[in-house]
N, CA, C and O atoms as a GROMACS GRO file, in nm:
protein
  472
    1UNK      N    1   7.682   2.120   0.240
    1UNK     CA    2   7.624   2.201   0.344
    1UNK      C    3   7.494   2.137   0.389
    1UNK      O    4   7.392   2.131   0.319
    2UNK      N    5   7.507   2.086   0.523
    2UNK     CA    6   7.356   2.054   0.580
    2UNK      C    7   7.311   2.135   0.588
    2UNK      O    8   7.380   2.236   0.604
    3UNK      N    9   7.138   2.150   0.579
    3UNK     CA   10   7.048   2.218   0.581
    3UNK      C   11   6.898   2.156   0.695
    3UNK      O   12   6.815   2.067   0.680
    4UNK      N   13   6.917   2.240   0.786
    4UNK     CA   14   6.798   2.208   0.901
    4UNK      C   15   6.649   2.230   0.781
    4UNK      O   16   6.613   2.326   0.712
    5UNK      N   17   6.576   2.056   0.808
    5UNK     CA   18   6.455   2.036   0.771
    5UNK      C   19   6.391   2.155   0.847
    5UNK      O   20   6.427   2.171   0.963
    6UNK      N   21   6.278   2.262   0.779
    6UNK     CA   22   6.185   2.361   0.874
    6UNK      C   23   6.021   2.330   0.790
    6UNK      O   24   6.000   2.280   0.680
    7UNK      N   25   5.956   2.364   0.858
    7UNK     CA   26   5.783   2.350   0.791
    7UNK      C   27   5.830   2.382   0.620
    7UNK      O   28   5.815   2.293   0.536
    8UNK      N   29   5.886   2.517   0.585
    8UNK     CA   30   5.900   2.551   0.446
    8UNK      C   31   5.955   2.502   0.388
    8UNK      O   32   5.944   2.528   0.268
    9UNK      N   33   6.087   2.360   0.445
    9UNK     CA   34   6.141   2.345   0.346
    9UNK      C   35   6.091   2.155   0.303
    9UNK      O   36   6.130   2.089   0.207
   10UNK      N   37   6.015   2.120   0.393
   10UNK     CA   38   5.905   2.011   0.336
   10UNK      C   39   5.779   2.047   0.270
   10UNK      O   40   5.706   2.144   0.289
   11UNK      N   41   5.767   1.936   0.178
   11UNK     CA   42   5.701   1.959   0.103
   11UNK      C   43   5.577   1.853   0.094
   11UNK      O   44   5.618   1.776   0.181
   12UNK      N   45   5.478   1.805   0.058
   12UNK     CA   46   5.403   1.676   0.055
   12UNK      C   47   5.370   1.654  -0.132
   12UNK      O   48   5.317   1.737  -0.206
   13UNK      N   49   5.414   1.544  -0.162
   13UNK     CA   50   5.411   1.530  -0.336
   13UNK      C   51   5.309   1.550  -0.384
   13UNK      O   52   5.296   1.554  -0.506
   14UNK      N   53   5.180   1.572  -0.277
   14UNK     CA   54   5.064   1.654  -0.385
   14UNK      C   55   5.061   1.756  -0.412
   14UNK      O   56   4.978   1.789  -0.496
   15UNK      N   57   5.124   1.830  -0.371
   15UNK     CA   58   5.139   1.985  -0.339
   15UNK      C   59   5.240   1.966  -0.497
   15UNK      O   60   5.193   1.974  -0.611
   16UNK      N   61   5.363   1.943  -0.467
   16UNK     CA   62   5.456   1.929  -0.587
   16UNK      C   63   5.356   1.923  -0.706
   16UNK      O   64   5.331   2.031  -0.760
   17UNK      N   65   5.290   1.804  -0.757
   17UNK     CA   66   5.223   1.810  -0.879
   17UNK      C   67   5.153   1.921  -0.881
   17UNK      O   68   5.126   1.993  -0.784
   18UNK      N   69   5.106   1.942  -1.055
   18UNK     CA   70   5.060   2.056  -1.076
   18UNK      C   71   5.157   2.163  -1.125
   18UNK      O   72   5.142   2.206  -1.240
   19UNK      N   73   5.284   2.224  -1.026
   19UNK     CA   74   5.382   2.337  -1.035
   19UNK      C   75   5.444   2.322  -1.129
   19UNK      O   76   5.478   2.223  -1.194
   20UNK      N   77   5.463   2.460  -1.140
   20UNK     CA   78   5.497   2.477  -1.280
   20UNK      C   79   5.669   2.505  -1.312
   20UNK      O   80   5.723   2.569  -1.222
   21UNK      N   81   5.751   2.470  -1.416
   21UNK     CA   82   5.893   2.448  -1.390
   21UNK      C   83   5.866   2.574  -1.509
   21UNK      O   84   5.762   2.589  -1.573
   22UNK      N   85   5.951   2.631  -1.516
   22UNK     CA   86   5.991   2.724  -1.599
   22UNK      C   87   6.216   2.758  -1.683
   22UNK      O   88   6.306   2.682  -1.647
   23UNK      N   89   6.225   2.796  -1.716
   23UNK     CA   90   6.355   2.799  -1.772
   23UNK      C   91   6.451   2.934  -1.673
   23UNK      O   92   6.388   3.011  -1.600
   24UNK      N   93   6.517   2.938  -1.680
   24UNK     CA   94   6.624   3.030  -1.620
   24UNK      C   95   6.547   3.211  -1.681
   24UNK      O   96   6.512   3.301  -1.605
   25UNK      N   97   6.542   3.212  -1.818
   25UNK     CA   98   6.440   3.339  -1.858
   25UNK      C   99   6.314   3.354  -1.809
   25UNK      O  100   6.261   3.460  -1.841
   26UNK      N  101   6.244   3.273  -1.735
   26UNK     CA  102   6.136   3.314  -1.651
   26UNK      C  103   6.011   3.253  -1.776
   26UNK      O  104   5.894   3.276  -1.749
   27UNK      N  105   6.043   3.177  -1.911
   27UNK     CA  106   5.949   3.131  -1.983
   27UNK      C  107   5.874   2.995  -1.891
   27UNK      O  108   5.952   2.938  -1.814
   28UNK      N  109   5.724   2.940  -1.894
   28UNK     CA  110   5.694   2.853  -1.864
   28UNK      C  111   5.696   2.738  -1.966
   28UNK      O  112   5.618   2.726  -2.061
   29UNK      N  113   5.806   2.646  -1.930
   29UNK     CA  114   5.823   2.478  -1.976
   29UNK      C  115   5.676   2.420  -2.012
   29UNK      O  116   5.617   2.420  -2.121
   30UNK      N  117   5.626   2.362  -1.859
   30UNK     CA  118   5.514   2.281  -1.790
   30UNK      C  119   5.510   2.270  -1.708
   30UNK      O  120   5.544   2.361  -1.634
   31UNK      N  121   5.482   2.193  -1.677
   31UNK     CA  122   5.423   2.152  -1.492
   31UNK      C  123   5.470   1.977  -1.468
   31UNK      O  124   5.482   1.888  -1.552
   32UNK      N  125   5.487   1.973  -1.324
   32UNK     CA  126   5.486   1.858  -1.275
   32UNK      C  127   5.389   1.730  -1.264
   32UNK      O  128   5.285   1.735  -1.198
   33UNK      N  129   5.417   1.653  -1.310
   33UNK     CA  130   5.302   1.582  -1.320
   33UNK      C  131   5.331   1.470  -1.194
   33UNK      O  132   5.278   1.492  -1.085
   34UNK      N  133   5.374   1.411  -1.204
   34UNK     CA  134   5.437   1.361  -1.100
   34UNK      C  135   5.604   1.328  -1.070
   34UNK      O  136   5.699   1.350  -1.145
   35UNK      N  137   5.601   1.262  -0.925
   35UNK     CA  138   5.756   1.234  -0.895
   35UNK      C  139   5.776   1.109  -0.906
   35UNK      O  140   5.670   1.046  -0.911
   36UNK      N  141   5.881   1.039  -0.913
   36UNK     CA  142   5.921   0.896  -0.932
   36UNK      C  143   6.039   0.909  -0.840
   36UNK      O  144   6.139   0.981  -0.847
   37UNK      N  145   5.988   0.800  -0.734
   37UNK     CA  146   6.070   0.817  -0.639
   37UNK      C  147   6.163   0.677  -0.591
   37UNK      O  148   6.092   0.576  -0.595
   38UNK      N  149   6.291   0.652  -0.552
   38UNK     CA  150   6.325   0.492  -0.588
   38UNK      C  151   6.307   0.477  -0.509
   38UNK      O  152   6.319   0.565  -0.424
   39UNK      N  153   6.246   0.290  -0.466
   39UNK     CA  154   6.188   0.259  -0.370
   39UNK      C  155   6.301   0.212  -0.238
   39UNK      O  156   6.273   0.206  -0.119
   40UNK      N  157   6.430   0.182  -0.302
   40UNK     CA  158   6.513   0.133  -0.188
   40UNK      C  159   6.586   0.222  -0.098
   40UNK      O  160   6.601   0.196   0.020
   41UNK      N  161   6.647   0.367  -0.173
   41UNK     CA  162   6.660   0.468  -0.096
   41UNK      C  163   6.568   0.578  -0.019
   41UNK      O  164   6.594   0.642   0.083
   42UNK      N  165   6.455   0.579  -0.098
   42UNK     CA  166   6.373   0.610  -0.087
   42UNK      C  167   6.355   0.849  -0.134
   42UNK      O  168   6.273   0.933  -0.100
   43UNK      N  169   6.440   0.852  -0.192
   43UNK     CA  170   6.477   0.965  -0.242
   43UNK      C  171   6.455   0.981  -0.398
   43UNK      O  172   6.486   0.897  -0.482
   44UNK      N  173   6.373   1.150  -0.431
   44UNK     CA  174   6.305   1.130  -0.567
   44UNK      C  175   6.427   1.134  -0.660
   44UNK      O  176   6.536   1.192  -0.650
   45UNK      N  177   6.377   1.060  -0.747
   45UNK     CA  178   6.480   1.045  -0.868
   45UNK      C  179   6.452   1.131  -1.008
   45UNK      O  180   6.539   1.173  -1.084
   46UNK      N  181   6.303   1.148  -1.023
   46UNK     CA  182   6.280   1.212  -1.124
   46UNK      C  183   6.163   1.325  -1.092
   46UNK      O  184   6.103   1.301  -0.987
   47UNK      N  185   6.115   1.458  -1.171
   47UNK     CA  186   6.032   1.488  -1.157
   47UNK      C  187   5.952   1.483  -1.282
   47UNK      O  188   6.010   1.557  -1.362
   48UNK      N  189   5.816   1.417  -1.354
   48UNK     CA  190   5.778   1.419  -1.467
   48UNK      C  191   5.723   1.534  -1.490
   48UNK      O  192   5.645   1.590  -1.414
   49UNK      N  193   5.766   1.582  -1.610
   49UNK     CA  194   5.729   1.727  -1.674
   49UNK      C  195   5.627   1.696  -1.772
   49UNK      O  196   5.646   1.624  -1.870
   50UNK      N  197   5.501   1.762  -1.736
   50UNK     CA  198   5.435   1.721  -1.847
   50UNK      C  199   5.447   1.890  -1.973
   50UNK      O  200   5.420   2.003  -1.930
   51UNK      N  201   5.486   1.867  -2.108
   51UNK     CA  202   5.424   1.941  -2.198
   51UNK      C  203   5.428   1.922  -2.272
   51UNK      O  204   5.477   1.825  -2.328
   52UNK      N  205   5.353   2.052  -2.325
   52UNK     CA  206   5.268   2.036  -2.461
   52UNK      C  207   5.119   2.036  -2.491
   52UNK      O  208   5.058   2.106  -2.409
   53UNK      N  209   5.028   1.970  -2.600
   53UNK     CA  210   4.928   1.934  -2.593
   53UNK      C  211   4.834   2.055  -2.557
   53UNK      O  212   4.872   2.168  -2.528
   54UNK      N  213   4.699   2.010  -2.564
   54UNK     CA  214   4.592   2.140  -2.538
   54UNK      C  215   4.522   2.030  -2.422
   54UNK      O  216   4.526   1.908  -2.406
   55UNK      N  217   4.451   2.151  -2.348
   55UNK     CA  218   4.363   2.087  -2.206
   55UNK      C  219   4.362   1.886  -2.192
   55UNK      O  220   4.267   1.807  -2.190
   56UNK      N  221   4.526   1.862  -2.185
   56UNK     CA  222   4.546   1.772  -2.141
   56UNK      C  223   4.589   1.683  -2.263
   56UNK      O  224   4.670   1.592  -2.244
   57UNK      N  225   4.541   1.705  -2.382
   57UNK     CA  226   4.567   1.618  -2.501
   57UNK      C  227   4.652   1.643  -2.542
   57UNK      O  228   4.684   1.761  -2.554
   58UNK      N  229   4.753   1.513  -2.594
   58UNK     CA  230   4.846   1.528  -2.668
   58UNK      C  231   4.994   1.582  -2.576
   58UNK      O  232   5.103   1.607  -2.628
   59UNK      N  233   4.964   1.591  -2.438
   59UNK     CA  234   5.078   1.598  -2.377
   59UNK      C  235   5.166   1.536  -2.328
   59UNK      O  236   5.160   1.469  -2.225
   60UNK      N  237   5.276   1.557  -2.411
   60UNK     CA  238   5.408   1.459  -2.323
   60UNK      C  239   5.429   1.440  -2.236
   60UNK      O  240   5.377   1.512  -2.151
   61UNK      N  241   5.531   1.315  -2.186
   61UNK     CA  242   5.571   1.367  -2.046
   61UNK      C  243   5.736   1.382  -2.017
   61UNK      O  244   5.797   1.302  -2.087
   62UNK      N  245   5.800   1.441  -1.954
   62UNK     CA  246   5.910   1.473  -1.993
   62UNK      C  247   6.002   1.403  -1.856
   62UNK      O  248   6.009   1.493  -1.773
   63UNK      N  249   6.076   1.275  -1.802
   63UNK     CA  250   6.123   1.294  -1.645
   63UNK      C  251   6.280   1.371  -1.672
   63UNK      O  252   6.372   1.361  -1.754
   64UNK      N  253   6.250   1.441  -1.567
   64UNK     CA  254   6.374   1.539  -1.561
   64UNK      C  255   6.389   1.475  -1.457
   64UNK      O  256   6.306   1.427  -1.380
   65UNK      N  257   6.585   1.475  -1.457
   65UNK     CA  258   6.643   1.422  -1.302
   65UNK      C  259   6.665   1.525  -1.177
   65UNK      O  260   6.742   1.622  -1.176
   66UNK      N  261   6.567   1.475  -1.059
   66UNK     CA  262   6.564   1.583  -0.966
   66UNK      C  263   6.637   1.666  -0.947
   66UNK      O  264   6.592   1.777  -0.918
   67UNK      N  265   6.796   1.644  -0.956
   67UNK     CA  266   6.891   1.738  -0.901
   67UNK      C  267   6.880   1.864  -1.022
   67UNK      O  268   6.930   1.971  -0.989
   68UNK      N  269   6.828   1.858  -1.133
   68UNK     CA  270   6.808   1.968  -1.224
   68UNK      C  271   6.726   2.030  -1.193
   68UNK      O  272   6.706   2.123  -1.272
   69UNK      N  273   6.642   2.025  -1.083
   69UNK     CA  274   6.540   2.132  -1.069
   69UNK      C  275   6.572   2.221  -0.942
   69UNK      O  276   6.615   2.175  -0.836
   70UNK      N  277   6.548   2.353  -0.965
   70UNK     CA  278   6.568   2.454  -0.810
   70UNK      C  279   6.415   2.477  -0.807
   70UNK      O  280   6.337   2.482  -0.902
   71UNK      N  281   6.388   2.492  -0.654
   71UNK     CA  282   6.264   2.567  -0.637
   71UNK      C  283   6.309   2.727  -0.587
   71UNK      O  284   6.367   2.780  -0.492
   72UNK      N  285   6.227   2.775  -0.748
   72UNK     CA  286   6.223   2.954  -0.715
   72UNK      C  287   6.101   2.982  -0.589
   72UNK      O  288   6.001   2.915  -0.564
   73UNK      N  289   6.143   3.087  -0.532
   73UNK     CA  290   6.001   3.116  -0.452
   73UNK      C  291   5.927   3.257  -0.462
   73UNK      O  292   5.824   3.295  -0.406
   74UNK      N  293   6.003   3.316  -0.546
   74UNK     CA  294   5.981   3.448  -0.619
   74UNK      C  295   5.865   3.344  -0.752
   74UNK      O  296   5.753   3.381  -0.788
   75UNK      N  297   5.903   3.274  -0.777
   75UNK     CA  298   5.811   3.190  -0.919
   75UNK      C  299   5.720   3.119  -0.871
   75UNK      O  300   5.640   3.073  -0.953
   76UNK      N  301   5.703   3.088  -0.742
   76UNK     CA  302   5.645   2.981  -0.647
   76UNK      C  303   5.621   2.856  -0.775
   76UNK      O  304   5.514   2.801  -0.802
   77UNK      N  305   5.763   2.831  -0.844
   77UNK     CA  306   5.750   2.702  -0.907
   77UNK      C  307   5.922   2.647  -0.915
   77UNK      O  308   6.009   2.706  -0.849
   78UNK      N  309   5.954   2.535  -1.001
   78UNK     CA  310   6.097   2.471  -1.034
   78UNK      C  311   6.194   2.577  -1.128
   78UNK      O  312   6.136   2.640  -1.217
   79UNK      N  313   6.317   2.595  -1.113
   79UNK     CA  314   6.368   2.611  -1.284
   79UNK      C  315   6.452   2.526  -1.303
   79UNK      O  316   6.515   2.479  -1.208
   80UNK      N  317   6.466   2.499  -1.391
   80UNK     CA  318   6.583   2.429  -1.505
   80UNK      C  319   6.600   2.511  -1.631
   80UNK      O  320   6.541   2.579  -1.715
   81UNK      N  321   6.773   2.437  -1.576
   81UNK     CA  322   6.793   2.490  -1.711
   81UNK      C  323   6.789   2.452  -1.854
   81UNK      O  324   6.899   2.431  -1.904
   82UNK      N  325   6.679   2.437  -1.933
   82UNK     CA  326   6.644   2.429  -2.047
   82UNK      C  327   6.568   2.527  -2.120
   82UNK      O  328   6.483   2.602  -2.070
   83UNK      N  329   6.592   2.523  -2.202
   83UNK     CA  330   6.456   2.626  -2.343
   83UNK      C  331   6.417   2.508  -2.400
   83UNK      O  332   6.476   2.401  -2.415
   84UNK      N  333   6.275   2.556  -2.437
   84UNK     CA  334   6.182   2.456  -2.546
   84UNK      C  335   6.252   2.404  -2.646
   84UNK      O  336   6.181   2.323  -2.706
   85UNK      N  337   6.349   2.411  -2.688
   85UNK     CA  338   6.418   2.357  -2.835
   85UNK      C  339   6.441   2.250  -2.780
   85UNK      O  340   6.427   2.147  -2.847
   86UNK      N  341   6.488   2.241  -2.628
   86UNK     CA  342   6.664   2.156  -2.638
   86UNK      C  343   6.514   2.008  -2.545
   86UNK      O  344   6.550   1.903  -2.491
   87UNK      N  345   6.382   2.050  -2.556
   87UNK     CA  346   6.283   1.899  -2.502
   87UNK      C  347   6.262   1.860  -2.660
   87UNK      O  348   6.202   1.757  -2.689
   88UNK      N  349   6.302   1.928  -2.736
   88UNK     CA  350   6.249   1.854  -2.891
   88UNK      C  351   6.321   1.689  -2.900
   88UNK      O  352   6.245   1.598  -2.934
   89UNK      N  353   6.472   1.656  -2.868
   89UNK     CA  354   6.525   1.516  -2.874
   89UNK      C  355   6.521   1.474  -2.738
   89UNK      O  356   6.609   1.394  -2.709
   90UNK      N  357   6.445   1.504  -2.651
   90UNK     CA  358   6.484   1.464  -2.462
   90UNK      C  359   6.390   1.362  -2.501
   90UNK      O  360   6.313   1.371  -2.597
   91UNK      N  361   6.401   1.266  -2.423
   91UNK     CA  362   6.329   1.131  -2.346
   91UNK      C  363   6.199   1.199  -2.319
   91UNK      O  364   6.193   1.314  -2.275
   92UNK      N  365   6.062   1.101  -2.354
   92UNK     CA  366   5.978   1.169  -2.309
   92UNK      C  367   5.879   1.058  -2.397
   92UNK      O  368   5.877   1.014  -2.512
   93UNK      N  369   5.806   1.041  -2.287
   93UNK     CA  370   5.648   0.952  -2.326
   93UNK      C  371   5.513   1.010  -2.331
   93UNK      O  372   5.512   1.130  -2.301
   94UNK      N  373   5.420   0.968  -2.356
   94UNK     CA  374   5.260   1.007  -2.389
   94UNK      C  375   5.245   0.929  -2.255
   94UNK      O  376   5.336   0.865  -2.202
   95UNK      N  377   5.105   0.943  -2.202
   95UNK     CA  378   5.066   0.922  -2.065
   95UNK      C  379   5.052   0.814  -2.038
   95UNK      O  380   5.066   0.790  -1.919
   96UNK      N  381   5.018   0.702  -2.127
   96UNK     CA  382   4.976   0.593  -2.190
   96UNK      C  383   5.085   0.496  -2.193
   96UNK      O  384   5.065   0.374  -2.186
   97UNK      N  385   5.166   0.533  -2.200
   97UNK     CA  386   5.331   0.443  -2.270
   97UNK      C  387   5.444   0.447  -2.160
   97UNK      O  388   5.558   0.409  -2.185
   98UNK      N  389   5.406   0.494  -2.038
   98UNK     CA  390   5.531   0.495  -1.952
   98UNK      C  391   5.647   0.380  -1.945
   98UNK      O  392   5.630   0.258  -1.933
   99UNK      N  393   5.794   0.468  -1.961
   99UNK     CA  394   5.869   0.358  -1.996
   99UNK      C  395   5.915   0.275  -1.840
   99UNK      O  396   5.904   0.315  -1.724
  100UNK      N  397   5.963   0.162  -1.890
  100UNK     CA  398   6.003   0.123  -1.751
  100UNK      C  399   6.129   0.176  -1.696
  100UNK      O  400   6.222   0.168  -1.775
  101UNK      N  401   6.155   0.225  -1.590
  101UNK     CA  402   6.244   0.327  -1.518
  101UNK      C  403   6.367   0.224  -1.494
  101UNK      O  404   6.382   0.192  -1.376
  102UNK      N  405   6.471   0.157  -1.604
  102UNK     CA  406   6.566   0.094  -1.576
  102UNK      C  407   6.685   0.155  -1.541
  102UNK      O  408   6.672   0.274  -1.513
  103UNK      N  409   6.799   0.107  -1.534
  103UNK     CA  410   6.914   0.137  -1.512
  103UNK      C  411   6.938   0.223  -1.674
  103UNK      O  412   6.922   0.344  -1.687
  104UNK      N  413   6.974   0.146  -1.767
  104UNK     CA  414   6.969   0.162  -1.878
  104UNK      C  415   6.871   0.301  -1.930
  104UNK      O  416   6.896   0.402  -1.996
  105UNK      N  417   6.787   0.265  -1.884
  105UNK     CA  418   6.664   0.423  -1.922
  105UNK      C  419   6.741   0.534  -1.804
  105UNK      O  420   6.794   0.637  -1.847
  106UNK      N  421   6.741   0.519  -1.728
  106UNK     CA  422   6.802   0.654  -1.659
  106UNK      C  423   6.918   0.714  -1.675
  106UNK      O  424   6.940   0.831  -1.644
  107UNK      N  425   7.021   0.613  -1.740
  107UNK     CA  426   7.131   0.683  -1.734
  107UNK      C  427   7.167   0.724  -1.933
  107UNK      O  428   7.274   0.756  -1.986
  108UNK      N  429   7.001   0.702  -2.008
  108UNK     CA  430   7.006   0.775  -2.133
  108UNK      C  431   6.962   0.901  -2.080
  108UNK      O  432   7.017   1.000  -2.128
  109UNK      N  433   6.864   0.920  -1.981
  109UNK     CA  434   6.781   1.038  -1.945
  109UNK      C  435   6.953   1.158  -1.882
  109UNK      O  436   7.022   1.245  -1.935
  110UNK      N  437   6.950   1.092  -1.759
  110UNK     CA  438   7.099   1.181  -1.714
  110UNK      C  439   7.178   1.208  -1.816
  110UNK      O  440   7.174   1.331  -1.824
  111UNK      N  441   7.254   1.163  -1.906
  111UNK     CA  442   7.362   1.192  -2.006
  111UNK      C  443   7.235   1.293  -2.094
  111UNK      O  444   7.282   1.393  -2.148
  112UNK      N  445   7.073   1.270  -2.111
  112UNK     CA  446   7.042   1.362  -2.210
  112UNK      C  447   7.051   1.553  -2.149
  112UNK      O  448   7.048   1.651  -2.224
  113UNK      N  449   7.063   1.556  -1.994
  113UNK     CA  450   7.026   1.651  -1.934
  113UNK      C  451   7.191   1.644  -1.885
  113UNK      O  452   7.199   1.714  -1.784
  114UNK      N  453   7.296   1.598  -1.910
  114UNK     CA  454   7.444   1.646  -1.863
  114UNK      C  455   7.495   1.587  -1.648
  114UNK      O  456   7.585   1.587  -1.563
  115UNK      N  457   7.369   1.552  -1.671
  115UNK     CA  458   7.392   1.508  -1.485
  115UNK      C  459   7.460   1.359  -1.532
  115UNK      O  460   7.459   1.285  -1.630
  116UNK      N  461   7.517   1.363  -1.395
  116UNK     CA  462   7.592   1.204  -1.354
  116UNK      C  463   7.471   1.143  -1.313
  116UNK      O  464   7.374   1.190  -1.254
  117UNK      N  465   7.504   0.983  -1.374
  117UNK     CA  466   7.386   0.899  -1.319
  117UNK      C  467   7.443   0.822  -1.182
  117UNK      O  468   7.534   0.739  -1.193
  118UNK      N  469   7.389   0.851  -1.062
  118UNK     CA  470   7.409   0.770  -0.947
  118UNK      C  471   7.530   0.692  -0.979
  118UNK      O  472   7.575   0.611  -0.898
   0.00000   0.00000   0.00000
């Protein structure tokens, strides 16, 4: 189903960071830290979830593959479907250590979250 681009349904990726993704029960995950977007299609591929940690320390980062996220607007944030247990074995770096976004790394990330990799 096409969907006519309107003011509400663009977005600008600063706006995105920050928001907060939450689970299908309305619990808060984390927040967006940033998007990773591929450079040849030019369409986002991941959104990084950051959590955990206290006022910034010690927080993971989590990339979830875009198509897993809905924007609620009742939540004015993302959901996915996950609970906190199931980020305990997910892919996920310290802020410091970003992995390199290969073929190979994305399609451990997709199979960890059940999506097809491209």
């Amino acid at each position: 189903m096409d969907t006519e681009n309107t003011a509400s349904s663009i977005i600008s990726s600063d706006k995105v960071n920050g928001t907060n993704v939450y689970n299908p029960t309305g619990e808060k995950l984390g927040s967006v830290d940033c998007l990773m977007i591929d450079k040849l299609s030019g369409k986002v591929r991941y959104a990084v979830m950051e959590f955990g940690g206290f006022l910034g320390m010690g927080t993971e980062r989590y990339p979830l593959p875009w198509e897993t996220l809905k924007y609620d607007t009742s939540k004015g944030g993302y959901v996915v479907s996950l609970v906190k247990d199931q980020l305990e074995n997910a892919p996920r770096y310290e802020r410091d250590t970003a992995p390199e976004y290969t073929d190979e790394y994305g399609r451990r990330v997709h199979d960890y979250y059940g999506v097809p990799y491209l």
